[in-house]
C-alpha angles and dihedrals in degrees: 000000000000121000104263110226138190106250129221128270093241087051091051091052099043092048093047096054095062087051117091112232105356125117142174106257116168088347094305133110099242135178135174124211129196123212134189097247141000086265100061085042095064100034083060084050093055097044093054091045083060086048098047090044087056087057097032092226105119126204147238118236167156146199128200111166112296093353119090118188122201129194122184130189128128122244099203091063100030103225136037119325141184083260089068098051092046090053093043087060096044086056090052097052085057095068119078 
């Protein structure tokens, strides 16, 4: 596996604005999606915790309802990593 690194502010900025709907909130990638029910809402929920398991990059996140906010960063590294922006990506690919 590759080291996993911190990546610069500039990079941050230039990667999140090719990206529809994220944004840098507290340091973190975040994005909030809107489903029709609670129960859209959490199946969403279950199937990015499969995602981030199989990552093993887990999430920040809440529920309220049909809104689901996620936060990435990665602790490790103590900043924003590739992995974010993987996941991020991966999150993305669930919604129709």
């Amino acid at each position: 596996m590759a080291e996993i690194h911190k990546l610069s502010e500039a990079e941050i900025r230039t990667r999140v604005s090719a990206m529809q709907g994220w944004e840098l909130v507290a340091g973190k990638l975040q994005k909030t999606f809107t489903f029709s029910s609670f129960v859209h809402a959490f199946g969403f929920i279950s199937s990015v915790a499969l995602l981030a398991e199989a990552m093993n990059h887990h999430p920040d996140w809440s529920n309220v309802y049909s809104r689901v906010t996620i936060a990435l960063n990665t602790h490790d590294v103590g900043g924003i990593s590739d992995l974010d922006f993987t996941l991020a990506k991966k999150i993305d690919e669930l919604v129709p």
